[in-house]
N, C-alpha and C positions, 0 to 999 in steps of 0.2 A: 383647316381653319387658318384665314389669311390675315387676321385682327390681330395685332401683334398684342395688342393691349389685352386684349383677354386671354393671349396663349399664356403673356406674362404674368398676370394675374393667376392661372392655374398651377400655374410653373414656379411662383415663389409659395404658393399656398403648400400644395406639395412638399416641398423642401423646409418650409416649418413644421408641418406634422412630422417628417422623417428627424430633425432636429431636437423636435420637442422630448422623447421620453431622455434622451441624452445631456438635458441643459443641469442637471446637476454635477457633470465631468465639471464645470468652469467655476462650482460653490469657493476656492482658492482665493478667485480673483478679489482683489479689494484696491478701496479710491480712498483713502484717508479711512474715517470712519461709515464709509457706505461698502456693505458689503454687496456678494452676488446676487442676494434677495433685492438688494435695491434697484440695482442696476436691473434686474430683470422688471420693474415695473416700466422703464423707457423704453425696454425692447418688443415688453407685449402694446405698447400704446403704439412703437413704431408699424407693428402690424395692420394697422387702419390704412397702411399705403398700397394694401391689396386688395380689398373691395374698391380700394377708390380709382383702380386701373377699368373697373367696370364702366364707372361714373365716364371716364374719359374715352373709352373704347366706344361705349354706346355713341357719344357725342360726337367723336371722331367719323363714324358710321355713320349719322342721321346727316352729317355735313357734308360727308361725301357723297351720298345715297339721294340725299333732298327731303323734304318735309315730310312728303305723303311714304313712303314706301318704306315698311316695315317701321315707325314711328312711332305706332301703336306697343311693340316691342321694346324699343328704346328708352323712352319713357321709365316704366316701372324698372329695368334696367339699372337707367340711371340715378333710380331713388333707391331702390335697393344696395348699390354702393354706397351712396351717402349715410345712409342709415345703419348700415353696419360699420362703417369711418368713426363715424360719429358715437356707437358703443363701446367699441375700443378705444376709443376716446377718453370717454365720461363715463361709461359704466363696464367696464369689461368684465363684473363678475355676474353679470347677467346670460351664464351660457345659455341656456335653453332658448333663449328668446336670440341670440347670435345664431346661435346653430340654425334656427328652422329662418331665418332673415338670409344669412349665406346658402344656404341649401336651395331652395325656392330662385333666388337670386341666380345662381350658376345651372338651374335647371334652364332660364329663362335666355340665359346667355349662349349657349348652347342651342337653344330651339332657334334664336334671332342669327349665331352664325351658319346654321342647316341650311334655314331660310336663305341666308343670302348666297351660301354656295348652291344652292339647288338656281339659282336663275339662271347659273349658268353649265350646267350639267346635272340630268336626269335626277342622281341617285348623288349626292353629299356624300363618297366616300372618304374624304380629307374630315371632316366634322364627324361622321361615325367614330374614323377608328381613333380620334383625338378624345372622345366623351369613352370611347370601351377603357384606352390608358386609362384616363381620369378616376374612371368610373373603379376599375380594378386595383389602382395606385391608392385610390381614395378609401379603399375597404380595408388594405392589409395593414394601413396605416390611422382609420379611426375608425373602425366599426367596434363596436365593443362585444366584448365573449363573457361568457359566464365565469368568466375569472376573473383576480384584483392583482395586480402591479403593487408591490411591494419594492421602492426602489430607494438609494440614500438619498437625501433632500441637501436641504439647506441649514447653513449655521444663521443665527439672526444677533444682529450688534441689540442686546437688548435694552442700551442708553438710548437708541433712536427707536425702538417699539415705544415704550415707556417713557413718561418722565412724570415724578409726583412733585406737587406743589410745595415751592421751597428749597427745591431740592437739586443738585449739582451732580452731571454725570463726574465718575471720580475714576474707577478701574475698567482693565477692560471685561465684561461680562457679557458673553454668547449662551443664548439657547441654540437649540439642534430640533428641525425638523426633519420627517420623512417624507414622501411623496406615496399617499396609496390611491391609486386610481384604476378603473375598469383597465382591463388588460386589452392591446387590439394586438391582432396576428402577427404583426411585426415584432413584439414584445418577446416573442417563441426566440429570437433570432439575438434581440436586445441579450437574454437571460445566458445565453450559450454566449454571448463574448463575456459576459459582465455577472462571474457568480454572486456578486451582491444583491442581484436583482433577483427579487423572490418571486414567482407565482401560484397562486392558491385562489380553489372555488371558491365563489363569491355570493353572498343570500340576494338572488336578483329580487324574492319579493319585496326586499326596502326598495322604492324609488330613491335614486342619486337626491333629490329632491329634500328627501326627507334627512339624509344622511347627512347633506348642509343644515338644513336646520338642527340638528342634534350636537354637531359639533361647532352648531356658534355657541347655543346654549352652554355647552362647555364650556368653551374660553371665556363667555362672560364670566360664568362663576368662576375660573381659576382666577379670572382676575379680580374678582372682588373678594374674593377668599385670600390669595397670597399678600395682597395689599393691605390686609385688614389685619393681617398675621404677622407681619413685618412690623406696621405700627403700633400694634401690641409691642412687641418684644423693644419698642423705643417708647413703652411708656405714654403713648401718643393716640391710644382707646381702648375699648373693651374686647377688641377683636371682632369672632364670629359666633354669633349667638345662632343655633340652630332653630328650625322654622318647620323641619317635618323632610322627607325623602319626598323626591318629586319623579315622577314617571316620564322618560324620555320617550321608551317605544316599550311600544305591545307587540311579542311576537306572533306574526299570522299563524295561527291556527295551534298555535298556543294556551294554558291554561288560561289565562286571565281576557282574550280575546273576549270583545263585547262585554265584559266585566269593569277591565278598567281602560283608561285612556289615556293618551298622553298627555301631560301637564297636570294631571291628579296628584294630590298633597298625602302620600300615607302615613297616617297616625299610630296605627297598633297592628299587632298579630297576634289576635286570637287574644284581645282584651287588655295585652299589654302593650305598653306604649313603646313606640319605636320611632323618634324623632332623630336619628342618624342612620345612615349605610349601617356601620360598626352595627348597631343595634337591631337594625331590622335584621343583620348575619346573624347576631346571637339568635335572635328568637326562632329565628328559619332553622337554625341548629336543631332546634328541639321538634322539628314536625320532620316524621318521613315522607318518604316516596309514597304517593298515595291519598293522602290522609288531605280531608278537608281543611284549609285553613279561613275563620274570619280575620277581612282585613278591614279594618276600618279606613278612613279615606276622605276625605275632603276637597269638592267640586264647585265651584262658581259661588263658592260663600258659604254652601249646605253640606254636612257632613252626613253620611252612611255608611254601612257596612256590606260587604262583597264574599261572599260563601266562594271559594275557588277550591280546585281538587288541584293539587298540586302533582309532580312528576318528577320523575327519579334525570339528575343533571345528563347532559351527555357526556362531560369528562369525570363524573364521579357516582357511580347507581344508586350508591347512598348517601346523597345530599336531594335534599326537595329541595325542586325550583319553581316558578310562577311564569316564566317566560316572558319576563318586565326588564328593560333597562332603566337603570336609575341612576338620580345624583342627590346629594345631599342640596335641601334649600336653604339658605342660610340671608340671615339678615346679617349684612356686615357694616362694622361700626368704622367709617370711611372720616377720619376727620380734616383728611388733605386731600385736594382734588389731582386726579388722574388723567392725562390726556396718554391716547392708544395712537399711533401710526397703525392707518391699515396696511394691509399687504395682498395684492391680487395671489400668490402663492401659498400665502397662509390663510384658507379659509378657517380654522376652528381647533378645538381638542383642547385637553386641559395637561398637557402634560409640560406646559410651559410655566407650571405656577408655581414651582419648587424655585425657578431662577429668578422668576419675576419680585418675588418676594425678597429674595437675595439683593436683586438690584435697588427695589426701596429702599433698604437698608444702606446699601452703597450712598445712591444720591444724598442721603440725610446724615450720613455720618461724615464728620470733615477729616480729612482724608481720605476718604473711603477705607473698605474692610479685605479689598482684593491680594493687598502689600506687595504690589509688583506683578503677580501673579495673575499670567494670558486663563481667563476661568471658562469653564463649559460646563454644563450641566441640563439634566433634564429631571423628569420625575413632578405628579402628580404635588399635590400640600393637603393637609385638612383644614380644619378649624383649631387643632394642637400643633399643629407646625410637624406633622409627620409627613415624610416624602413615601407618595406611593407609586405601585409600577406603573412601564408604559412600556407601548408596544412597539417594535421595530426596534430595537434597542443593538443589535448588531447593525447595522445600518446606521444608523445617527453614531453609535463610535468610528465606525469609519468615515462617516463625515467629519466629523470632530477632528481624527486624527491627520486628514489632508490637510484641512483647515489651520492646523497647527493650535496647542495647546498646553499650558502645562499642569494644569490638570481637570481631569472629565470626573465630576459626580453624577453617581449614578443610583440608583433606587438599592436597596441593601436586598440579596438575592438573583441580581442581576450582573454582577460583575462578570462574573463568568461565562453568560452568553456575549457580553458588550468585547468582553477580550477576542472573541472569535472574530470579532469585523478589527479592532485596532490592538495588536499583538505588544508595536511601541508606546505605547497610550496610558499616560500615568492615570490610572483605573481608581476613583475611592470612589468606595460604596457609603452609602449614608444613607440614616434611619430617619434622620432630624432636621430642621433646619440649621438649630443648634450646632446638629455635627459639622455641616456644612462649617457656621463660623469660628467652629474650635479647631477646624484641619487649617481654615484660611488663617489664625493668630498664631497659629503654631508653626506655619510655612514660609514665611514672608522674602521676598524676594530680595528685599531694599532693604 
């Protein structure tokens, strides 16, 4: 292939996928109060300067070439790079619709450079063996496997996620995310230099599709839950007033399969009422392995009841399960308005709402509540201000601890795996949010 603009094109493409599972090595770096999460939103928007080699290859081609001959080609080519410029642009968290736009795209670019080395000898051996690399380069480095990437993430400055109304960033306070994504064959290689990096099979029946909508829905409610929890504890509403358990997903082929569905309200088991997670556990307590349970349940306004034969858990033979994920629904009593920074790296998950709520507190109280003290923390919240688990939890302390910190809260149970990722990592465990503010009055730096 003699278009330099498209070999260049394939050749920084390349060298981002080989990049990419490794860009949490640089979470450290920071610019004042932007940290590496930020900085990585300019660097995936700077990406749009690789379909747009197509744009200018093609044009380059059609000008040297002439109007008529392979034109036809060129063309969708050259809209094809615009089009994908232009999602990395303005919407970059639209993969699926980038993926099959670049894909389609570099099929086309490739068929248009064959074409024009074929006018000049027989058989396009120069464009063959340039699409076999691609083609083979392109697999070990994105084709995904029945496995998930478990890898450390990012820390997140949570005064620039957040800010509530009225309200004054004051300390410094980081959450910690992971990174879990389909695993691709290169990852085999990632794992072997980098024991942080976990791999484990994957349920490929969820669509990736589905797995973002579930973990937006989470974030929305940690953040109307921590925020709602915070302003409680200043006096500033009623909190979070419960609304029922809502259904995230139904496991295929699962007890409750074509029984219930996602976004269903459950009300009771088996006649009693179960308007919390907490609650609908207790009641699940008392039905085994086996045993029919009614659930009541509430659909598009109309309530019914749902006969399901329940199953013994896979991590416990005697616990019944229904093969539902769920979240509590909660009407939260909001009486300050909230603005969110999105983040192209952080699609979703609720395990940021233990600090979020932390951080309201901070902005509204003068002074803030930090006393000096560099804070990180993770962990779920309720509607009582209890911190619950979350997963990756060796991984985010070793984020935490490159990051620098002086001190990482962490869910109470979990210390002792978070010690296995950050050995130096002043480690408190906490039940509460509470606890949280009585370790930080008790600590102060200043």
């Amino acid at each position: 292939m003699n278009n330099r603009w498209y070999v260049a094109s394939f050749a920084a493409a390349l060298a981002a996928a080989a990049i990419g599972p490794l860009v949490w090595l640089a979470d450290p770096v920071r610019a004042g109060g932007w940290y590496w999460i930020d900085l990585l939103e300019a660097l995936a928007r700077a990406c749009a300067l690789i379909p747009l080699c197509w744009t200018v290859g093609a044009y380059r081609a059609w000008s040297r070439t002439g109007r008529r001959r392979l034109g036809w080609l060129r063309l969708p080519i050259a809209a094809g790079g615009l089009l994908a410029s232009g999602l990395l642009l303005a919407q970059p968290e639209r993969l699926g619709f980038l993926a099959w736009t670049c894909g389609l795209t570099a099929v086309i670019v490739l068929l248009d450079a064959g074409l024009e080395e074929r006018a000049r000898r027989k058989v396009p051996f120069g464009t063959l063996g340039f699409a076999a690399i691609v083609l083979l380069l392109g697999a070990a480095l994105l084709y995904p496997t029945p496995y998930s990437a478990l890898t450390p993430g990012f820390t997140l400055n949570m005064n620039r996620y957040a800010h509530v109304e009225g309200g004054q960033p004051q300390g410094s306070l980081a959450g910690v995310l992971v990174i879990e994504r389909p695993a691709f064959p290169v990852d085999w290689l990632v794992a072997a230099l980098f024991p942080r990096v976990k791999l484990e099979k994957r349920d490929t029946s969820i669509p990736i599709s589905e797995i973002q909508r579930q973990v937006h829905v989470q974030r929305a409610g940690a953040n109307e839950i921590g925020t709602a929890v915070a302003l409680q504890k200043l006096g500033l509403g009623q909190g979070v007033l419960p609304q029922g358990v809502q259904v995230l997903a139904v496991q295929e082929g699962g007890p409750a399969e074509n029984r219930l569905k996602p976004g269903d309200l459950l009300l009771s088991v088996d006649g009693r009422l179960a308007r919390t997670t907490g609650e609908l556990a207790e009641r699940m307590a008392d039905v085994a392995p086996g045993e029919d349970v009614q659930i009541g349940y509430e659909r598009g306004g109309g309530k019914a009841v749902a006969v399901i034969r329940s199953k013994a858990s896979a991590d416990d033979s005697r616990r019944a399960v229904l093969g539902i994920q769920v979240q509590d629904r909660t009407k939260a009593d909001l009486t300050r308005g909230m603005e969110y920074r999105s983040y192209l790296a952080y699609q979703g998950g609720p395990s940021h709402g233990a600090m979020l709520a932390l951080t309201v507190i901070d902005q509204l109280t003068p002074g803030g509540i930090a006393g000096g003290n560099r804070v990180a923390g993770t962990g779920t919240i309720d509607a009582a201000g209890r911190i619950g688990r979350i997963g990756g939890i060796e991984q985010k302390a070793f984020a935490v601890q490159r990051a620098g910190a002086d001190v990482f809260f962490v869910p109470v149970g979990q210390e002792a795996d978070a010690r296995k990722g950050a050995e130096r990592l002043n480690i408190v465990p906490v039940a509460t949010l509470d606890d949280m503010l009585a370790w930080l009055k008790a600590h102060p730096k200043r």
